[in-house]
Residue frames as qw, qx, qy, qz and C-alpha x, y, z in Angstrom:
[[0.528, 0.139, 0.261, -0.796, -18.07, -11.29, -8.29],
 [0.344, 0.093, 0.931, 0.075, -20.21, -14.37, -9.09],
 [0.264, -0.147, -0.484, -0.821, -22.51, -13.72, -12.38],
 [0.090, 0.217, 0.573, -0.785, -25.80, -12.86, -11.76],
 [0.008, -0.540, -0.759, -0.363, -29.47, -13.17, -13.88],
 [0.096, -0.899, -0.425, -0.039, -30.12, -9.95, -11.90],
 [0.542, 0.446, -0.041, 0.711, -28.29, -6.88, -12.38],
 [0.502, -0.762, -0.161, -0.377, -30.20, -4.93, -9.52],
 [0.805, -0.506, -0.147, 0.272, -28.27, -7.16, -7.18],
 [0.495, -0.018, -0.179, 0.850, -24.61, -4.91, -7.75],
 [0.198, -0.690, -0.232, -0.657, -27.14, -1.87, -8.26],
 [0.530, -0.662, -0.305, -0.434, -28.40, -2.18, -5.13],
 [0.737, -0.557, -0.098, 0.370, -25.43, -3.42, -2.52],
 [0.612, 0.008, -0.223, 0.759, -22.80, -1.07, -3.88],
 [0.241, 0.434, -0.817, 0.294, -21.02, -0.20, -2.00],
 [0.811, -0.367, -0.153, -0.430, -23.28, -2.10, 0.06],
 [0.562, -0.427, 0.699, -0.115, -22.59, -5.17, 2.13],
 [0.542, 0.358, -0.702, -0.294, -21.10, -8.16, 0.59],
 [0.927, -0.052, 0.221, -0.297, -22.73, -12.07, 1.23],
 [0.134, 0.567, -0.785, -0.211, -20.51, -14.63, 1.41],
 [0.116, 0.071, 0.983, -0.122, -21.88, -18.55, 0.94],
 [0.451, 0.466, 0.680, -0.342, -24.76, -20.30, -0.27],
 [0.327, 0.483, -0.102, -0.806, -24.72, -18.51, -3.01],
 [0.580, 0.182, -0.610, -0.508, -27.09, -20.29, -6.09],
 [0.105, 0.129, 0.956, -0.240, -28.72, -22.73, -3.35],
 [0.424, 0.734, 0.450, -0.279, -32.18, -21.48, -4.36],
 [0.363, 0.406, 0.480, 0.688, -33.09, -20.10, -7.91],
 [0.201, -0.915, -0.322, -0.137, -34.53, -17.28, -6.15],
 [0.697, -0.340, -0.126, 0.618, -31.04, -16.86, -4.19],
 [0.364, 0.317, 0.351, 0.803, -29.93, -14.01, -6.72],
 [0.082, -0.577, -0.543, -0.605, -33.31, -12.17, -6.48],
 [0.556, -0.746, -0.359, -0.069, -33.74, -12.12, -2.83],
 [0.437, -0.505, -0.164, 0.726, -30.27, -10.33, -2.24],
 [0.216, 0.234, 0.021, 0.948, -30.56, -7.89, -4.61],
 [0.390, -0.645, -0.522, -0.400, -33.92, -7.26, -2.93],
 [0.559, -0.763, -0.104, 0.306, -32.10, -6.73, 0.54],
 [0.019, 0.922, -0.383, 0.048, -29.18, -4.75, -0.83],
 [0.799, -0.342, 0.448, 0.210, -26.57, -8.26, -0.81],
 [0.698, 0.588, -0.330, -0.244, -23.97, -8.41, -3.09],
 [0.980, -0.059, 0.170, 0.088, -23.17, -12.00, -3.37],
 [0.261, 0.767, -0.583, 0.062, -19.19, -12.48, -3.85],
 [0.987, -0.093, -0.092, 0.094, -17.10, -15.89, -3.77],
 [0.087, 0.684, -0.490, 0.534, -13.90, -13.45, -2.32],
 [0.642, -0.481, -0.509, 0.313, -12.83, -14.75, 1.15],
 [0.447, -0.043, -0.165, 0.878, -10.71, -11.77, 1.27],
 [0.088, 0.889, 0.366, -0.260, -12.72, -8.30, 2.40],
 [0.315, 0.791, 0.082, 0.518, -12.35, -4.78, -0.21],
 [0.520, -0.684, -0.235, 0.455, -9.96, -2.80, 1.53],
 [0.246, 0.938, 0.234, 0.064, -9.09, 0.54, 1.05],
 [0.443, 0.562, -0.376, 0.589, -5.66, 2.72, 0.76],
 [0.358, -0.652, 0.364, -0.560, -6.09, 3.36, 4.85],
 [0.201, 0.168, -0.962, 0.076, -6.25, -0.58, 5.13],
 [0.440, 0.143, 0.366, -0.808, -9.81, -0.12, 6.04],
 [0.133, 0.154, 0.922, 0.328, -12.41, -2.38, 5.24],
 [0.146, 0.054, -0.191, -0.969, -14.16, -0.57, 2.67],
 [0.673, -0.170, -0.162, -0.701, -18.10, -2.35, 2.56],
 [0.679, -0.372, 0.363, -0.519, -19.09, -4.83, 4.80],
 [0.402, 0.300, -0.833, -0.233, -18.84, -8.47, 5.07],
 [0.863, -0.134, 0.257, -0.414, -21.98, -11.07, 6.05],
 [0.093, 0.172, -0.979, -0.058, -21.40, -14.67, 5.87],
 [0.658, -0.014, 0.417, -0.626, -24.61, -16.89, 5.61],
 [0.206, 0.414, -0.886, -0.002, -24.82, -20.50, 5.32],
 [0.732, -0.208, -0.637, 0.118, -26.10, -23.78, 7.22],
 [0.542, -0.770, 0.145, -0.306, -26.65, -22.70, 10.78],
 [0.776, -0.116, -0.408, 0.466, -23.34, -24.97, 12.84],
 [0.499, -0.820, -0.140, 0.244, -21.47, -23.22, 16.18],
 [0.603, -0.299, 0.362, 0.645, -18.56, -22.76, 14.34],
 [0.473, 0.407, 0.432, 0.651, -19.96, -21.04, 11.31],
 [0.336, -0.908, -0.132, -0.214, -21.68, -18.18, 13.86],
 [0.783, -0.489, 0.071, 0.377, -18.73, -18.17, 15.55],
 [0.565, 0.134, 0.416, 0.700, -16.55, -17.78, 12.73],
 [0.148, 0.566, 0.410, 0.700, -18.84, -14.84, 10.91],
 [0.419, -0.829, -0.360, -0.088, -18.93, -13.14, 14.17],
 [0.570, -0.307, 0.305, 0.699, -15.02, -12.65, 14.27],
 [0.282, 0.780, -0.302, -0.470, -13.48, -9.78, 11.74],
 [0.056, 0.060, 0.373, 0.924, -13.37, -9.32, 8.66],
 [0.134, -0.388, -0.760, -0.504, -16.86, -10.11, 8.99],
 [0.360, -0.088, 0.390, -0.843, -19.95, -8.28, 11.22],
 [0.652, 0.095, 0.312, -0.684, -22.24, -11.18, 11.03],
 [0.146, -0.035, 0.962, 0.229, -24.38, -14.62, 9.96],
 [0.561, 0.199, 0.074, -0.800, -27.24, -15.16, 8.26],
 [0.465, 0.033, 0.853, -0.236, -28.87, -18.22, 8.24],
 [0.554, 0.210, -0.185, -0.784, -30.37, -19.68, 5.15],
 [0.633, 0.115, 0.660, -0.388, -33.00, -22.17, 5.47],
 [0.508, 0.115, 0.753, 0.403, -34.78, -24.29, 2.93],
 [0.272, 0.924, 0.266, 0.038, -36.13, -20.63, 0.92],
 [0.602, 0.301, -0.100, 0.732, -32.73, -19.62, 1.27],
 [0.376, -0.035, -0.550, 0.745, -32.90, -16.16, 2.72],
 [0.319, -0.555, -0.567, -0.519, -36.29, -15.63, 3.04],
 [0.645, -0.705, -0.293, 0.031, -37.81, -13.82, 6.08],
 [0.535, -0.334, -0.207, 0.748, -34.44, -12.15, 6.83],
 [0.100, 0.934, 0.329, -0.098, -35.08, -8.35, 7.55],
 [0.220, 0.927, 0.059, 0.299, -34.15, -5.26, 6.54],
 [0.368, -0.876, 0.258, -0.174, -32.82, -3.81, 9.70],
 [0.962, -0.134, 0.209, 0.115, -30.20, -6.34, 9.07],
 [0.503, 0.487, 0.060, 0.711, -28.31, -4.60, 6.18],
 [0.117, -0.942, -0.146, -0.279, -29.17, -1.52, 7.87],
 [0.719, -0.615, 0.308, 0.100, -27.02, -2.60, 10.96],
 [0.846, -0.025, 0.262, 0.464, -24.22, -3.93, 8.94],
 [0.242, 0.766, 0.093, 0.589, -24.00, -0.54, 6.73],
 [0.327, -0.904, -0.008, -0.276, -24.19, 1.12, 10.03],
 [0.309, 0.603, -0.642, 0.358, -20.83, -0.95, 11.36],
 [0.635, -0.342, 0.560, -0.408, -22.47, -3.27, 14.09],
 [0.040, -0.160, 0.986, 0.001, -23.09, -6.95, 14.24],
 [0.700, 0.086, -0.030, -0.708, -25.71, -8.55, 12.89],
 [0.186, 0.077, 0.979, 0.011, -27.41, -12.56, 13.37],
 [0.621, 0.060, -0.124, -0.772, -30.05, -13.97, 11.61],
 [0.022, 0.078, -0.996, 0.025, -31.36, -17.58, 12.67],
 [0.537, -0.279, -0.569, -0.557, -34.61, -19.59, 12.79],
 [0.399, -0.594, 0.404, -0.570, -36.04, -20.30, 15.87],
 [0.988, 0.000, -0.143, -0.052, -34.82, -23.77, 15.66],
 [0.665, 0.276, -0.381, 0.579, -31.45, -23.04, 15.49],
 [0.177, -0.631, 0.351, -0.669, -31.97, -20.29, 18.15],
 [0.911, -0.356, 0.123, -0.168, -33.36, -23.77, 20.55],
 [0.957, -0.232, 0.033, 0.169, -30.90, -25.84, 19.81],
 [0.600, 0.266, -0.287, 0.698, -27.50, -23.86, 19.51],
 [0.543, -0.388, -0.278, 0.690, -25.45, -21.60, 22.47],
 [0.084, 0.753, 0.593, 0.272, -26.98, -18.75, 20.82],
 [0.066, -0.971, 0.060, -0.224, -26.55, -16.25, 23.15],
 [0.602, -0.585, 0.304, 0.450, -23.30, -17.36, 24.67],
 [0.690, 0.021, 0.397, 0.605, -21.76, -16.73, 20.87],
 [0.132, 0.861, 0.320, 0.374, -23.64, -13.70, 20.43],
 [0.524, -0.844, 0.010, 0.111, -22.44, -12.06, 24.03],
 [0.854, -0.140, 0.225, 0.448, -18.93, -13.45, 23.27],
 [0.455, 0.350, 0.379, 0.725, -18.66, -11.26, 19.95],
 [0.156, -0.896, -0.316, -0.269, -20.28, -8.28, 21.66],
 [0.703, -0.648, -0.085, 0.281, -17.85, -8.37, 23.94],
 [0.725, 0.020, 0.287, 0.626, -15.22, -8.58, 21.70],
 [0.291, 0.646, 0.384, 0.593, -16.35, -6.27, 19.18],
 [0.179, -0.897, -0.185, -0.360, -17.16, -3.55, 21.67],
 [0.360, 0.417, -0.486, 0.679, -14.01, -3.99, 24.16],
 [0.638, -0.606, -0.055, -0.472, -16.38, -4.41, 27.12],
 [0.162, 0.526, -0.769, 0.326, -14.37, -4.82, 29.94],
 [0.483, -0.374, -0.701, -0.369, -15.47, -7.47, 32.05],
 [0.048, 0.154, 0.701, -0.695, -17.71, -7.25, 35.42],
 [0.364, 0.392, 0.797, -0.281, -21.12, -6.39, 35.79],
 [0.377, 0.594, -0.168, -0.691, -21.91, -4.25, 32.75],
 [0.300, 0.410, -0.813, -0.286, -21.20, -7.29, 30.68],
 [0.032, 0.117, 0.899, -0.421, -22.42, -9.72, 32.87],
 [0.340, 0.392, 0.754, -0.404, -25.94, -7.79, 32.41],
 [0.427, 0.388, -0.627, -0.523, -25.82, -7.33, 28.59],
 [0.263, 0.142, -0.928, -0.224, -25.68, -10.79, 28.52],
 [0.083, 0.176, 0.896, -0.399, -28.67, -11.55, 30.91],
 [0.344, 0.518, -0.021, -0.783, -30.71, -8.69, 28.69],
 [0.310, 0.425, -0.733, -0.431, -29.85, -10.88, 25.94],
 [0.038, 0.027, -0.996, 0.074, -30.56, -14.16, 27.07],
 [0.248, 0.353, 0.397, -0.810, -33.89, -12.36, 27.99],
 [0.330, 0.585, -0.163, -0.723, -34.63, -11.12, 25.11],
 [0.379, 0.342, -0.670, -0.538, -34.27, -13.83, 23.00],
 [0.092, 0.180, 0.878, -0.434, -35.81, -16.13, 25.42],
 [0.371, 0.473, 0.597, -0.531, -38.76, -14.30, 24.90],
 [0.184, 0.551, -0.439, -0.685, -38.35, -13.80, 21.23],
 [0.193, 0.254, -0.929, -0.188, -38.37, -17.41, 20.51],
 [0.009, 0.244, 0.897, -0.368, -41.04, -18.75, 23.01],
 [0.189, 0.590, 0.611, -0.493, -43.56, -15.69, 22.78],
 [0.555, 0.550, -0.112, -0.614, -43.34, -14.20, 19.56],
 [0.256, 0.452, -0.619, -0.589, -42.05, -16.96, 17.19],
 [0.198, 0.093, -0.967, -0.129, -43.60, -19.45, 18.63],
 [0.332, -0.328, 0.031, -0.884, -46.06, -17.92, 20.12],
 [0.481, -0.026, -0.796, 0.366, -45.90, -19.94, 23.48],
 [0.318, -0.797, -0.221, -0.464, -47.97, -18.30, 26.41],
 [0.237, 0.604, -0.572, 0.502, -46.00, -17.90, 29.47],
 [0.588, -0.410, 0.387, -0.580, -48.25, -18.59, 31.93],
 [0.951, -0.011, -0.288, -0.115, -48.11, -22.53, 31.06],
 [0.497, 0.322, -0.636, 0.495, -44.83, -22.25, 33.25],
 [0.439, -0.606, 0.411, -0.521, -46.17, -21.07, 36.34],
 [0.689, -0.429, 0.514, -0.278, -46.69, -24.96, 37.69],
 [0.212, -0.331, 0.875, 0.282, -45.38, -28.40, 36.75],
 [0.567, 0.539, 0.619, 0.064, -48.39, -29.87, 34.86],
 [0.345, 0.870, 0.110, -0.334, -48.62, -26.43, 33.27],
 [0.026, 0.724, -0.609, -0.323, -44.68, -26.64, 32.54],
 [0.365, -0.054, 0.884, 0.288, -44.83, -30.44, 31.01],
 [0.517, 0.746, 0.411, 0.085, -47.58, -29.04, 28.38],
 [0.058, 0.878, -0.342, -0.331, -45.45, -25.80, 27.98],
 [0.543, -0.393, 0.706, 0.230, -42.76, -29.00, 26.77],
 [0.356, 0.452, 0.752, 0.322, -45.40, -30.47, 24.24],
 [0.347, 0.867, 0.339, -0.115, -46.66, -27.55, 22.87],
 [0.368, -0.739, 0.435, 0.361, -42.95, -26.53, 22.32],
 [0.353, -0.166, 0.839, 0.379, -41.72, -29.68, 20.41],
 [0.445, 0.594, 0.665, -0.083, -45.16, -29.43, 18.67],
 [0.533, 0.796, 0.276, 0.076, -44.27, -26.14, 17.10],
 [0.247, -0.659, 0.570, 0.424, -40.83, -26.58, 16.29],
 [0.372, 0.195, 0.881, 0.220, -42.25, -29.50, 14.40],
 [0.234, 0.905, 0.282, -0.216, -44.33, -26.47, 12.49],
 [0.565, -0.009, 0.247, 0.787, -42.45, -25.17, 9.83],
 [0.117, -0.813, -0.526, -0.219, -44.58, -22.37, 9.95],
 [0.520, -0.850, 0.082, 0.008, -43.07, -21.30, 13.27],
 [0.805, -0.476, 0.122, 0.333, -40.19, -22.99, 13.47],
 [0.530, 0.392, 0.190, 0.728, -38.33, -21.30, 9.96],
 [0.187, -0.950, -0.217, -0.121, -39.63, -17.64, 11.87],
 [0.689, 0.229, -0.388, 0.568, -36.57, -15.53, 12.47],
 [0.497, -0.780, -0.105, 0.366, -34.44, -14.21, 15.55],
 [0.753, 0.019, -0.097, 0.651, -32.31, -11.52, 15.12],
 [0.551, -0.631, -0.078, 0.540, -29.79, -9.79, 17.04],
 [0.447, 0.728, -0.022, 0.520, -28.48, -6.53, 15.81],
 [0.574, -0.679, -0.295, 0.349, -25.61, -4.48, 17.54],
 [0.323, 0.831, 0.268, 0.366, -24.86, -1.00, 17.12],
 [0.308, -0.220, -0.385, 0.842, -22.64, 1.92, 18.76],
 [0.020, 0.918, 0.392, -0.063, -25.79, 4.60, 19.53],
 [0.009, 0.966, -0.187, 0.178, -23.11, 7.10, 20.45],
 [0.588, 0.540, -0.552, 0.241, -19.81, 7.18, 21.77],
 [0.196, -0.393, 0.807, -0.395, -20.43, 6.35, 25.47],
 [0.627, 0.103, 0.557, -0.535, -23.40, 4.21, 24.78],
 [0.136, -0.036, -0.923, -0.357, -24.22, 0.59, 22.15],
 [0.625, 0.087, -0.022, -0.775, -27.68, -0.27, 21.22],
 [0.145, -0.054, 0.988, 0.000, -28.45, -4.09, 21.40],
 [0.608, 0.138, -0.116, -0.774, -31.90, -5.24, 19.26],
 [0.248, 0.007, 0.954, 0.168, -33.45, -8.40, 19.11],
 [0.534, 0.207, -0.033, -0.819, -36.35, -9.09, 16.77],
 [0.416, 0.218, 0.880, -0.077, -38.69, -11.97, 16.23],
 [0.256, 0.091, -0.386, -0.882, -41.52, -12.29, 13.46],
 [0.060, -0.425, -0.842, 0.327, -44.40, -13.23, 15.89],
 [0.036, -0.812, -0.476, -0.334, -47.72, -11.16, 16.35],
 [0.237, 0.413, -0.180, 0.861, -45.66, -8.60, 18.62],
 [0.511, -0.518, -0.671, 0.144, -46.83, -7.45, 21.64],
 [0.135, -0.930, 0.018, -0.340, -47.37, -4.03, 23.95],
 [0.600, 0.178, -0.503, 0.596, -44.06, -3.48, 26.03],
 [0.241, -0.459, 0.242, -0.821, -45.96, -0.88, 28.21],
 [0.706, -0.376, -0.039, -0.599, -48.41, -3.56, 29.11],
 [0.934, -0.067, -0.348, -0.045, -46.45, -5.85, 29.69],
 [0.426, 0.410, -0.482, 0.646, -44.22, -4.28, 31.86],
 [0.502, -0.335, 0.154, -0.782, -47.05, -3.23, 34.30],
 [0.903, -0.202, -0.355, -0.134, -47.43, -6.94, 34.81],
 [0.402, 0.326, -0.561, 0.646, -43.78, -7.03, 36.16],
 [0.017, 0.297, -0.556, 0.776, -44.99, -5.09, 39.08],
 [0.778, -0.344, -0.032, -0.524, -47.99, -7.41, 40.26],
 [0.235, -0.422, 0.863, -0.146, -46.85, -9.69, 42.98],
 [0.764, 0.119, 0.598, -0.212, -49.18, -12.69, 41.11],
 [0.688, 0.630, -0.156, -0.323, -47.79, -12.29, 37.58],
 [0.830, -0.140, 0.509, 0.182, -46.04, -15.14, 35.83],
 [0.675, 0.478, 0.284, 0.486, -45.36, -12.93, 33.05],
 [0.088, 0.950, 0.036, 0.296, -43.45, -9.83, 32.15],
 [0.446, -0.868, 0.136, 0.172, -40.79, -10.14, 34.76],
 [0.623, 0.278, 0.321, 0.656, -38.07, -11.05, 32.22],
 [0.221, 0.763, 0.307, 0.524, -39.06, -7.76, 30.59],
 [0.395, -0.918, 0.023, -0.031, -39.04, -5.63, 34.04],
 [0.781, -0.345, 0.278, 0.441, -35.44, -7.59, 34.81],
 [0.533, 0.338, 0.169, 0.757, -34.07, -5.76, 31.41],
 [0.164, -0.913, -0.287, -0.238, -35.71, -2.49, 32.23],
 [0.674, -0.692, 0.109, 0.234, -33.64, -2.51, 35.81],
 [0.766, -0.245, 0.356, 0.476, -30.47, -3.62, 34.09],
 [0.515, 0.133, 0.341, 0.775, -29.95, -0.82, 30.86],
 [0.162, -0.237, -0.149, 0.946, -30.38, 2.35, 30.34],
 [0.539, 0.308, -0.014, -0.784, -33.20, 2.52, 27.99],
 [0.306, 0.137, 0.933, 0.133, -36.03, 0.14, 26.60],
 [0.424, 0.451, -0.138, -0.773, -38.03, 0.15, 23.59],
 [0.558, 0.089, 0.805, 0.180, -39.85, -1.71, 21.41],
 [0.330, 0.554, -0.339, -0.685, -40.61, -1.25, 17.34],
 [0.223, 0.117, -0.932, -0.262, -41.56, -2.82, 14.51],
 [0.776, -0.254, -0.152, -0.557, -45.55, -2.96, 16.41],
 [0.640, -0.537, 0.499, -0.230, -43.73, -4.70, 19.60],
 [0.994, 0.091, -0.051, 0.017, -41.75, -7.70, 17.12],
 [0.537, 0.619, -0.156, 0.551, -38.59, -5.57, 17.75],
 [0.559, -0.775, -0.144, 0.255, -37.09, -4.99, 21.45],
 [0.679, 0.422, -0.178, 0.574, -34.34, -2.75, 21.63],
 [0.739, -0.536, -0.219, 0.344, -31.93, -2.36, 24.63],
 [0.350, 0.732, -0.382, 0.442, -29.34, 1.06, 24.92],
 [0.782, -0.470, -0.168, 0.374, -26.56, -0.06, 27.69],
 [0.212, -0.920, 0.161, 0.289, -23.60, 2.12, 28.54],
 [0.910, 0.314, 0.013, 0.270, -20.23, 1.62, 26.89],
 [0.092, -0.879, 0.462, -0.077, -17.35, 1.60, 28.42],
 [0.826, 0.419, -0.373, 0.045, -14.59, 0.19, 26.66],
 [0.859, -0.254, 0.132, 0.425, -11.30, -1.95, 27.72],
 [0.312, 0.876, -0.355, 0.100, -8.34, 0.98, 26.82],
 [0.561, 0.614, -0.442, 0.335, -4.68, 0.35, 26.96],
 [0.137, -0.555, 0.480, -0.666, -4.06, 1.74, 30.06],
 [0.808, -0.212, 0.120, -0.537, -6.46, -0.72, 31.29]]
């Protein structure tokens, strides 16, 4: 365990979830996991137990790269968190929550969510992690996803209107108003993230959350079904494609419940 100026921070994660990297990049660094429940450790190796179980969790969080999401999306670990230039400011709750709970958990800025493969390394490790065999169940997870964070990024964190896409003029200002507030560190440090979860045993929960002004999911589904809207049909397209939709968190929080049916042996 790496010494600590707060004592709160073992208080609070054990048995909690353990944080690997970054640790002491901010003088705040300390303060802000024991505030989420992190207990910082310079172990590579996860606590395992007499069953060979691994016995409290294991985040990784770091410099956004494809390889370090990648990497902390693979076992021992259930996840990455991203720390910017506040370190891990702005990452939520529902983050530990999910990792305690035994899913997978990302946390990125919506910079990195523009410019990295995002959801293809998220989907990848969903797969994995859950044994999801492949065809279309998988196939539309991943289009739910791509969705979802699509609109995570564009309409709440950046808080992009949609309708500048309907035509090409409309879509070459959508462009500049884009690069304009990515160039906003305001907006652009605002996080995505992906939590995944088993609800039950035939069925996984999939969440994305942004930390935009949020938005009504009722009303904006009801667009879906006008033949002149330019918004909402994203939203309708998940609807169609999983078993249940919801949104929390005063609409900054979508969450998706799909079926789950795993890859067995026999298979």
């Amino acid at each position: 365990m790496i010494p600590t100026a707060f004592p709160e921070v073992r208080r609070a994660a054990a048995p909690g979830v353990r944080l690997i990297g970054s640790v002491g990049q901010t003088k705040d660094f300390d303060r802000q996991c024991a505030l989420l429940g992190l207990c910082p450790t310079d172990a590579p190796d996860p606590d395992v137990n007499e069953t060979g179980e691994v016995s409290a969790p294991l985040l990784q969080a770091g410099e956004a790269t494809i390889e370090a999401i990648r990497h902390s999306l693979s076992p021992p670990f259930c996840g990455f968190l991203e720390t910017g230039p506040d370190g891990l400011t702005g990452t939520g709750p529902r983050c530990i929550e999910t990792a305690l709970a035994g899913g997978l958990v990302l946390s990125l800025t919506a910079t990195t969510a523009c410019t990295l493969p995002v959801v293809e390394l998220a989907a990848v490790a969903i797969r994995r992690r859950l044994a999801l065999p492949d065809g279309e169940g998988a196939e539309l997870m991943e289009i739910c996803l791509a969705e979802a964070v699509s609109n995570a990024v564009i309409h709440g964190n950046l808080e992009i209107p949609d309708h500048l896409r309907a035509t090409p003029r409309g879509f070459e200002s959508f462009r500049t108003v884009m690069r304009e507030r990515l160039c906003n560190p305001s907006m652009a440090l605002r996080r995505i993230e992906i939590h995944v979860l088993r609800a039950t045993s035939s069925s996984f929960t999939l969440a994305v959350s942004d930390q935009g002004r949020g938005f009504s999911l009722e009303d904006q589904l009801k667009k879906e079904t006008r033949a002149t809207a330019h918004s909402g049909r994203g939203l309708g397209l998940i609807r169609r494609a999983c078993a249940q939709i919801e949104s929390e968190d005063g609409g900054r929080t979508l969450v998706m419940t799909f079926p789950w049916l795993r890859v067995t042996a026999k298979d």
